[in-house]
C-alpha positions as CSV (number, residue, x, y, z in Angstrom):
1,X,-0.9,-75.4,39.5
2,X,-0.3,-73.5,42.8
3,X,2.8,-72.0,40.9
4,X,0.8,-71.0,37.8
5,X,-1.3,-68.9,39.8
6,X,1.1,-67.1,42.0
7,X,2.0,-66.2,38.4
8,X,-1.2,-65.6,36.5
9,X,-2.4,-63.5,39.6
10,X,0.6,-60.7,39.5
11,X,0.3,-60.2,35.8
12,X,-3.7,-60.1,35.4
13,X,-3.2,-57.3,38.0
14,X,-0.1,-55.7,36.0
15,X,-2.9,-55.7,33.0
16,X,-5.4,-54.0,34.9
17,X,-3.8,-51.4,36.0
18,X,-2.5,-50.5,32.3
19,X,-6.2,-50.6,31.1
20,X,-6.9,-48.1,33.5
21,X,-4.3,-46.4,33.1
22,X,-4.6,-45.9,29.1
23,X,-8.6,-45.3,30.0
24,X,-7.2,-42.7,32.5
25,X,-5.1,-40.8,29.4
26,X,-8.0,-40.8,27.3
27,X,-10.4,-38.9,29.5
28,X,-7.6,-36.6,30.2
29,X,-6.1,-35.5,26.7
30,X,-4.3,-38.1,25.3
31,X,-0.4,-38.8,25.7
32,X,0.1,-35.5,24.7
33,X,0.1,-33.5,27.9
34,X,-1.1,-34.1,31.5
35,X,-4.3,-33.0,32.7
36,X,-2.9,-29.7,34.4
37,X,-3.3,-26.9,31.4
38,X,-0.2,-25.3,30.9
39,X,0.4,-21.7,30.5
40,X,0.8,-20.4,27.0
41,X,4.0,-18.5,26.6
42,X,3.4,-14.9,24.7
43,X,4.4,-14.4,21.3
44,X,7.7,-12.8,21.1
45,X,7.7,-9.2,19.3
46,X,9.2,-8.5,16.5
47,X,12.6,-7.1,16.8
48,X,12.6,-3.3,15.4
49,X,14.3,-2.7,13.0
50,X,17.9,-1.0,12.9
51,X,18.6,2.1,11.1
52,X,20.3,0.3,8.2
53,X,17.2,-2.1,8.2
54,X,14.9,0.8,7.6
55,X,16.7,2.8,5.4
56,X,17.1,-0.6,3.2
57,X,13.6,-0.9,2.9
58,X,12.5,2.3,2.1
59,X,15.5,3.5,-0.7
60,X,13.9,1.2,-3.5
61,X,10.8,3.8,-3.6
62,X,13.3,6.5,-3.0
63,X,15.3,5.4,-5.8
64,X,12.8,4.9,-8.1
65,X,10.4,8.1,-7.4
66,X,13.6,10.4,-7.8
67,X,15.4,8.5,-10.5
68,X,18.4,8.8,-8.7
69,X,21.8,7.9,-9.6
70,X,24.2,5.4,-7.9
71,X,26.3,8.6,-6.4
72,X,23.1,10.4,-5.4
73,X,21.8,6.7,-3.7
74,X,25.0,6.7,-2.2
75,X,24.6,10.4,-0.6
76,X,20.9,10.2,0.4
77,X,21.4,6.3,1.8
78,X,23.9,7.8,4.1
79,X,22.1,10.6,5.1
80,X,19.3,8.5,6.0
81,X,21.0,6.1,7.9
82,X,22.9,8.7,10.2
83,X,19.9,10.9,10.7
84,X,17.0,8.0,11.2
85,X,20.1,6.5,13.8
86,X,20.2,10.1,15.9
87,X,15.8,9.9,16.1
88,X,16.1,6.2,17.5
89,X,18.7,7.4,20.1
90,X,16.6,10.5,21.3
91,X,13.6,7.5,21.2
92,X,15.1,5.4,23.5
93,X,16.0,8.5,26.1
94,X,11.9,9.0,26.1
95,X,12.6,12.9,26.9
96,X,9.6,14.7,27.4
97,X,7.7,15.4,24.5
98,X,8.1,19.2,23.7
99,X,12.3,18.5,23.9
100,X,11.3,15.4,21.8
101,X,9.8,17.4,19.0
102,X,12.1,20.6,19.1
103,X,15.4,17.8,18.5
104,X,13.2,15.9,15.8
105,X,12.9,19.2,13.5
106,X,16.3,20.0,14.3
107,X,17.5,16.5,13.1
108,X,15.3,16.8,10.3
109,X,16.9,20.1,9.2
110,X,20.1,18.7,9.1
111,X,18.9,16.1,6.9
112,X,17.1,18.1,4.6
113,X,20.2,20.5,4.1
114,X,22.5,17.0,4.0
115,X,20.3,15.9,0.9
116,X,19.8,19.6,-0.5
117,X,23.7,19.6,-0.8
118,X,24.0,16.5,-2.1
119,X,20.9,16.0,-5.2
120,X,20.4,18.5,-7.6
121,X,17.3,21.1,-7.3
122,X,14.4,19.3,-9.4
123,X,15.1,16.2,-7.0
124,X,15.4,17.8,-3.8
125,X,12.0,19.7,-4.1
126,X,11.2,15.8,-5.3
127,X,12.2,14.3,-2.3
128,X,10.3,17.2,-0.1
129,X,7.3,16.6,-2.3
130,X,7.6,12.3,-1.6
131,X,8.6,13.4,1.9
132,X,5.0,15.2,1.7
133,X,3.0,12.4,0.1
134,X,4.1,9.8,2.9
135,X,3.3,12.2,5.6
136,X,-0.1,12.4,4.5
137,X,-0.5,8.9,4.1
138,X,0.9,8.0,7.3
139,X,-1.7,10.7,8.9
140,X,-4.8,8.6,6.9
141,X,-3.4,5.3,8.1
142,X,-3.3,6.8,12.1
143,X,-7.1,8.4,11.8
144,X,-8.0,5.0,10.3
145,X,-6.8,3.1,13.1
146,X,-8.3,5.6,15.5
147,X,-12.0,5.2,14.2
148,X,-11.6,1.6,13.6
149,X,-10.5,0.9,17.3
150,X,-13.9,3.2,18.4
């Protein structure tokens, strides 16, 4: 009998202090997680997008607003890509913003005489016109967020 207890006495007490310890998870959260809140780790960014990216997503409305040809794709694809690569490059060098601007047009010269040389006339003044049109857009879109985040 003496034995028995020496036994029952160790794992009554082994019992208990699961009990309290399950009663202990409970009141804190569950199993899950301890009862110290952990820090929440930010939301990663999405990654910009490359040159090749943009240009990839943006030639299907091209294509089909102009009508364009699988040479004249070809030609104003490649345009693109080179010229929207130079304007992330002088983004990343954050020069001031009047040298910013200045290098913008003069990339965006380049690009329009590029496409001039390589689409015929009714789809060049096209492409100025769609050029327009997105411009404008863009400019509604900005105001819009301006006033909405008054």
């Amino acid at each position: 009998m003496k034995k028995f207890v020496q036994i029952l006495i160790p794992v009554m007490l082994l019992l208990l202090g699961h009990t309290a310890e399950a009663q202990f998870r409970n009141q804190m959260g569950g199993r899950r997680g301890s009862a110290i809140p952990q820090a929440q780790t930010p939301q990663k960014e999405p990654e910009p997008l490359t040159a090749e990216e943009y240009v990839e997503e943006i030639m299907p409305k091209i294509t089909e607003e102009l009508q364009l040809d699988p040479f004249e794709e070809a030609v104003v694809r490649t345009t693109l890509i080179k010229h929207v690569q130079k304007r992330m490059e002088l983004q990343i060098l954050k020069l001031e913003p009047k040298k910013m601007k200045e290098e913008f047009q003069k990339i965006q010269e380049l690009q329009d005489a590029e496409i001039k040389a390589g689409l015929p006339e009714e789809k060049y003044q096209a492409y100025l016109d769609l050029q327009k049109n997105q411009l404008k857009k863009k400019r509604r879109k900005e105001k819009r967020k301006k006033k909405n985040k008054d």
